[in-house]
KEDOZA-64007 format. One record per residue: x, y, z of N, C-alpha, C in turn; residue number from 1. Coordinates in steps of 0.001 Angstrom, whole numbers, padded with zeros to 6 digits. Example, Ala and Ser with C-alpha at 12.3 -4.5 7.8 and 13.67 -1.06 7.14 Angstrom:
SITE      n_xx      n_yy      n_zz     ca_xx     ca_yy     ca_zz      c_xx      c_yy      c_zz   resi
SITE    013190   -005690    007800    012300   -004500    007800    013200   -003300    007800      1
SITE    012850   -002250    007080    013670   -001060    007140    012900    000030    007870      2
***
This chain:
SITE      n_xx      n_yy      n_zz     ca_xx     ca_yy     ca_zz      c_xx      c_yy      c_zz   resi
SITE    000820   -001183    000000    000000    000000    000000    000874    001260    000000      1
SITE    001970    001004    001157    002728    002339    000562    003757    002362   -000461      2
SITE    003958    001463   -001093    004531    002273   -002230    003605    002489   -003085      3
SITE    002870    002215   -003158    001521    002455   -004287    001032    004221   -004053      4
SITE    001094    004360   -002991    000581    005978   -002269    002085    006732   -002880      5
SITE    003024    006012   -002632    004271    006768   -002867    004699    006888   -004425      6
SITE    004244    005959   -004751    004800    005850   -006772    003420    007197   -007208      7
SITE    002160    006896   -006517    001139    008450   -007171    001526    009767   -006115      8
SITE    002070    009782   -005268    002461    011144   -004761    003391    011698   -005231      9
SITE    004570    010987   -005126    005787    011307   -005682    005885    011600   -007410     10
SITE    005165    010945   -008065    004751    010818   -009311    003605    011685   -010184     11
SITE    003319    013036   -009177    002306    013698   -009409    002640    014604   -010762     12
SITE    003872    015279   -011112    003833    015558   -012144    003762    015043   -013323     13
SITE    004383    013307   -013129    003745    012553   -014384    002728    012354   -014944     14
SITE    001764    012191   -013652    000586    012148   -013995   -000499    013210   -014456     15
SITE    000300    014672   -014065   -000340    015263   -014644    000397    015844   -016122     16
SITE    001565    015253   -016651    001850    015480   -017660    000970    013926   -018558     17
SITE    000599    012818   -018053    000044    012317   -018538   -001877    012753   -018924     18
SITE   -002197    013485   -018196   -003782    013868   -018677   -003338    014589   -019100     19
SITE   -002795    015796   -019561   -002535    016548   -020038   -001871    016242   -022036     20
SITE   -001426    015095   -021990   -001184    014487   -023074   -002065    014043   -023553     21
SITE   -002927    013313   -022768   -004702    012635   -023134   -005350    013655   -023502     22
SITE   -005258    014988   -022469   -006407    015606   -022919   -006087    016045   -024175     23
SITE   -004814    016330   -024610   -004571    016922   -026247   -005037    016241   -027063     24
SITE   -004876    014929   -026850   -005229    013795   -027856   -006499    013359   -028100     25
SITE   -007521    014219   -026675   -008960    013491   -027445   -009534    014780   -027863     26
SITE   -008710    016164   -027540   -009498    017178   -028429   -008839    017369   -029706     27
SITE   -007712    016525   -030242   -007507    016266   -031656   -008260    015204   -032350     28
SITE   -008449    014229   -031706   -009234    013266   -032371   -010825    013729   -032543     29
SITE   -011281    015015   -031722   -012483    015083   -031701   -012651    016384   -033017     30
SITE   -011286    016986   -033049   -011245    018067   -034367   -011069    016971   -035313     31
SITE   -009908    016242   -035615   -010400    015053   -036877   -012177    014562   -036750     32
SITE   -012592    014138   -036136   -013799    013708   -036180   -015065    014864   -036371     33
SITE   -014832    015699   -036229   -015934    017128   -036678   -015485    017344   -038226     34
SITE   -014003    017480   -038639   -013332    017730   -039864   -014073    016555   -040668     35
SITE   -014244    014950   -040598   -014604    014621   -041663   -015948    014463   -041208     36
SITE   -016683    014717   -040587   -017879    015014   -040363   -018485    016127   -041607     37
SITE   -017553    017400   -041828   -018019    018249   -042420   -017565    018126   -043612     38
SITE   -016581    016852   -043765   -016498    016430   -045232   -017441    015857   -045948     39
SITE   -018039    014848   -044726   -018991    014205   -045431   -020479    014403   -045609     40
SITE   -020581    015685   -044985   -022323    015992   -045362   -021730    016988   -046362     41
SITE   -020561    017778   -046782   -021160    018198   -047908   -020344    017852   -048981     42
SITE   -019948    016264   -048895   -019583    015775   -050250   -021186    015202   -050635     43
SITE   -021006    016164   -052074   -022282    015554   -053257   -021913    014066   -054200     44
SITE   -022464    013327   -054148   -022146    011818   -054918   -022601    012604   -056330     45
SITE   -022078    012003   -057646   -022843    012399   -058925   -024320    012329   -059130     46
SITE   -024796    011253   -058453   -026554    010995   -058363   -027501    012265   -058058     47
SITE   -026554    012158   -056663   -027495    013015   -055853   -026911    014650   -056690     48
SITE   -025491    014672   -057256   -026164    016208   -058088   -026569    016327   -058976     49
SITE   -027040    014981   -059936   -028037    014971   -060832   -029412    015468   -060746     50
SITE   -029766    014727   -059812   -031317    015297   -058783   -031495    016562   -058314     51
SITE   -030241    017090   -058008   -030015    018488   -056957   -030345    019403   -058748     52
SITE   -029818    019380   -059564   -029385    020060   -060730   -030922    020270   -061434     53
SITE   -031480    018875   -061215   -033078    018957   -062685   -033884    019514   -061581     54
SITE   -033840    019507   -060216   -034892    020283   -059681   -034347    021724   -059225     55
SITE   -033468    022133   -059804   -032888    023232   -059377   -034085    024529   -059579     56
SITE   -034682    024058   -060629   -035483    025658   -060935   -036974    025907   -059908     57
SITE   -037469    024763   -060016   -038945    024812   -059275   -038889    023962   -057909     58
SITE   -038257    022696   -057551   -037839    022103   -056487   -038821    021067   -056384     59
SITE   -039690    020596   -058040   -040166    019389   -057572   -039530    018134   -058004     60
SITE   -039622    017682   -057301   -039330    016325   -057100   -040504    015096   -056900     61
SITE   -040395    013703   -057469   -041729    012813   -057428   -040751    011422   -057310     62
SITE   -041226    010882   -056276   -040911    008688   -056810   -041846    008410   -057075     63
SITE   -041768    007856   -058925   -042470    006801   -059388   -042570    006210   -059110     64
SITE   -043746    005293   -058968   -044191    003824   -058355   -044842    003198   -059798     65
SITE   -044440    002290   -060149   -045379    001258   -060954   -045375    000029   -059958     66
SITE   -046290   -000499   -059918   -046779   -002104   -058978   -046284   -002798   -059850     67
SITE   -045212   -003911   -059683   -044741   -004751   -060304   -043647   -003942   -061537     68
SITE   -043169   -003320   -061852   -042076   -003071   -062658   -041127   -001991   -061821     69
SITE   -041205   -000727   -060503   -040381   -000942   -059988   -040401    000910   -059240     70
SITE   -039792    001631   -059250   -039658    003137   -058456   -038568    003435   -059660     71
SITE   -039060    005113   -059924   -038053    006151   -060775   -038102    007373   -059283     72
SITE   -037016    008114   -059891   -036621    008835   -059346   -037771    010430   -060526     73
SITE   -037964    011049   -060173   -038499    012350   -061223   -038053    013530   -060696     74
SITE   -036677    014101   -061327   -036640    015141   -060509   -036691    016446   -061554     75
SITE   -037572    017329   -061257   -038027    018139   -062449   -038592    018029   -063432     76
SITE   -038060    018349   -065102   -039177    017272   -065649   -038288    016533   -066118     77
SITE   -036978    015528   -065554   -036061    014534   -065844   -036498    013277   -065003     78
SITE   -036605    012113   -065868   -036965    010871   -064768   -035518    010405   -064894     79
SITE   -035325    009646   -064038   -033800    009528   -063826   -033975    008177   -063583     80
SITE   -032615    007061   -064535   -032721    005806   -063798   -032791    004888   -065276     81
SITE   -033457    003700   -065287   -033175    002938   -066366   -034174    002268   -066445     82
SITE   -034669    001569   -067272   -036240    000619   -067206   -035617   -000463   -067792     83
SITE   -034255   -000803   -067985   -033923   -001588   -068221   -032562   -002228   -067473     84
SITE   -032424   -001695   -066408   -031697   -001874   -064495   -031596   -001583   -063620     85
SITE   -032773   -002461   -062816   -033636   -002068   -061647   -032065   -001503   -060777     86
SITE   -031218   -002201   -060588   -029856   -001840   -060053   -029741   -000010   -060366     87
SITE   -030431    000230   -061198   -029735    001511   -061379   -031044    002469   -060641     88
SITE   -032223    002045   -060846   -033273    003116   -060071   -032823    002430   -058591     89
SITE   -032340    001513   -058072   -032402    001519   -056644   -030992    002287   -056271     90
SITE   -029963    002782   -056782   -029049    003450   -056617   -029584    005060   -056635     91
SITE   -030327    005491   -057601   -031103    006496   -057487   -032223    006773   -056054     92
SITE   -032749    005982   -055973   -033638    005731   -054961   -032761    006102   -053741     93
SITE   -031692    005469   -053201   -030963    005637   -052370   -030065    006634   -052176     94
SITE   -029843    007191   -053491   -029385    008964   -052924   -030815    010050   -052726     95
SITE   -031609    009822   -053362   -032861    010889   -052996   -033095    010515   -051709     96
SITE   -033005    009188   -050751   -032945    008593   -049335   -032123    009629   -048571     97
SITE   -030733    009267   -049025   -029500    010538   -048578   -029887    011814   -048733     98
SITE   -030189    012550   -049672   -030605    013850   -049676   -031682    013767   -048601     99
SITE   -032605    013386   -048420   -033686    013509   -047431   -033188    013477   -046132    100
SITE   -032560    012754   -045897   -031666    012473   -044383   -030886    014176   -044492    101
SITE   -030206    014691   -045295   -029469    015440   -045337   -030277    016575   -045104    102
SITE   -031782    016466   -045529   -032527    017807   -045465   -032231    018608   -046624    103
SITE   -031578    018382   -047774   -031939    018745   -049262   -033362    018216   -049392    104
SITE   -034036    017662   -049191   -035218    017360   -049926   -036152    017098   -048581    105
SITE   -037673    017520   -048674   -038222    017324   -047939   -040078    016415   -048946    106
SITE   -040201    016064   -047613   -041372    014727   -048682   -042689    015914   -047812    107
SITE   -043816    015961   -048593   -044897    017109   -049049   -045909    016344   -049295    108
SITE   -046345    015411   -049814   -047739    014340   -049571   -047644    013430   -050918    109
SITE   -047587    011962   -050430   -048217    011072   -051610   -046967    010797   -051857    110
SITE   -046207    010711   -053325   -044979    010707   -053664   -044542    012368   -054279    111
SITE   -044933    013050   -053670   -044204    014497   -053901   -043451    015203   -052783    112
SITE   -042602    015285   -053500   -041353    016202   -052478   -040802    017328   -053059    113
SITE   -039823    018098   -052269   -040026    019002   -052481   -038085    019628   -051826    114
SITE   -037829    019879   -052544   -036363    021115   -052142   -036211    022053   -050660    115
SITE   -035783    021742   -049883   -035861    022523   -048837   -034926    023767   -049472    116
SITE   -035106    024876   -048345   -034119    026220   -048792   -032867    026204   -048476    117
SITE   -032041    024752   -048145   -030886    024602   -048332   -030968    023803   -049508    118
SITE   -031794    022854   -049654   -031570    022130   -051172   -032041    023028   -052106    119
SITE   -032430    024155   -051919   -032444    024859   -053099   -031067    025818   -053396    120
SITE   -030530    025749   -052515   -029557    026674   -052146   -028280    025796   -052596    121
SITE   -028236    024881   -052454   -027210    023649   -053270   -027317    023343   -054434    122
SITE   -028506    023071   -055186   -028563    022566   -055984   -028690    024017   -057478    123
SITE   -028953    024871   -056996   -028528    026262   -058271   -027046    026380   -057713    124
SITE   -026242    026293   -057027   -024947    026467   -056825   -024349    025118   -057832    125
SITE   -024593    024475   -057426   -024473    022754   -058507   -024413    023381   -060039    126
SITE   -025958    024023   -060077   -026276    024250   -061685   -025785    025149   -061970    127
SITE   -025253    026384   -061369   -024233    027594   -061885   -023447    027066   -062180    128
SITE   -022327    026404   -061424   -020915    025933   -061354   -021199    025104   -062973    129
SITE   -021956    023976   -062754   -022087    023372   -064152   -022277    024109   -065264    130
SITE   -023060    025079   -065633   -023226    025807   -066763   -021870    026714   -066573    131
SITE   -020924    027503   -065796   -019874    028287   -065940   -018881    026678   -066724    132
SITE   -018793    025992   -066261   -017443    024827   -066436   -018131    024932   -068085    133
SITE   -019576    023857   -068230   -019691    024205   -069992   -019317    025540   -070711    134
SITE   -019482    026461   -070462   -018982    027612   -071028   -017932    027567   -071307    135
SITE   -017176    027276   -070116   -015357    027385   -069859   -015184    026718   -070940    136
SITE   -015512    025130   -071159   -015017    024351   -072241   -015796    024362   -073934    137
SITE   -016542    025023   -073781   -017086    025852   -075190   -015949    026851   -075796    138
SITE   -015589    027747   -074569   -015030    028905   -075381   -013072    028050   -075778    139
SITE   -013000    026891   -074972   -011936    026387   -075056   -011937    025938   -076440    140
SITE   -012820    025304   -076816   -012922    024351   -078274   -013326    025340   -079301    141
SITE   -013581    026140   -078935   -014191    027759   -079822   -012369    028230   -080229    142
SITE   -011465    028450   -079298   -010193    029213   -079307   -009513    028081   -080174    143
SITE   -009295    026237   -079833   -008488    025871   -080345   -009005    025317   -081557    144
SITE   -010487    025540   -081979   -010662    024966   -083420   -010196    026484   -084154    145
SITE   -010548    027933   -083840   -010121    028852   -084496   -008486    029023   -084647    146
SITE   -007704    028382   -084282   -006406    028608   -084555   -005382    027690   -085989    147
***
């Protein structure tokens, strides 16, 4: 018992150079962990800025249902997806899922949904950026076919 009292008395600055090392280390691990936190809600997958992009102007959004052949995605007046691989509307399906979780998209009655004012706010930022880049590479193929 007493050396046990004596190794933590005597040993008091270790120990407080030891929390003091901990404590650095779990408020770095907790800045890594906020850092990709904020990587990952606002990394956009290509899907989901497909969807973000065709409802950019009005913010509707619809899931098709047919009974027996399968769910589309409708975002604007673009149906999105394949009628010929269900694999590909359930990949669709599952980012309009993600956007909803994310609060880009909010569901409004039946199968209609609808753009919240951050998904509207993302998804014309999406569609600017896209129409400036086409431009960019218009006036590119414009300069090097004229030369």
């Amino acid at each position: 018992m007493n050396t046990l009292y004596f190794f933590l008395v005597v040993n008091v600055d270790y120990w407080a150079k030891c929390a003091a090392i901990l404590g650095g280390a779990v408020i770095l691990l907790k800045g890594i962990w906020w850092i990709l936190g904020v990587i990952a809600k606002s990394h956009i997958t290509p899907k989901q800025k497909e969807i973000l992009i065709h409802a950019a102007d009005k913010g509707d959004l619809f899931i098709i249902v047919v009974n027996g052949f399968g769910k589309w995605v409708r975002s604007g007046e673009q149906t999105l997806g394949s009628n010929d691989d269900p694999a590909i509307n359930a990949a669709y399906i599952e980012e309009f899922d993600s956007l909803i979780a994310r609060r880009f998209i909010e569901h409004q009655k039946g199968h209609y949904y609808r753009l919240t004012g951050k998904g509207f706010n993302r998804a014309r930022g999406l569609k600017e950026t896209e129409q400036l880049q086409k431009s960019q590479q218009e006036g590119k193929t414009t300069n090097s076919s004229t030369r």
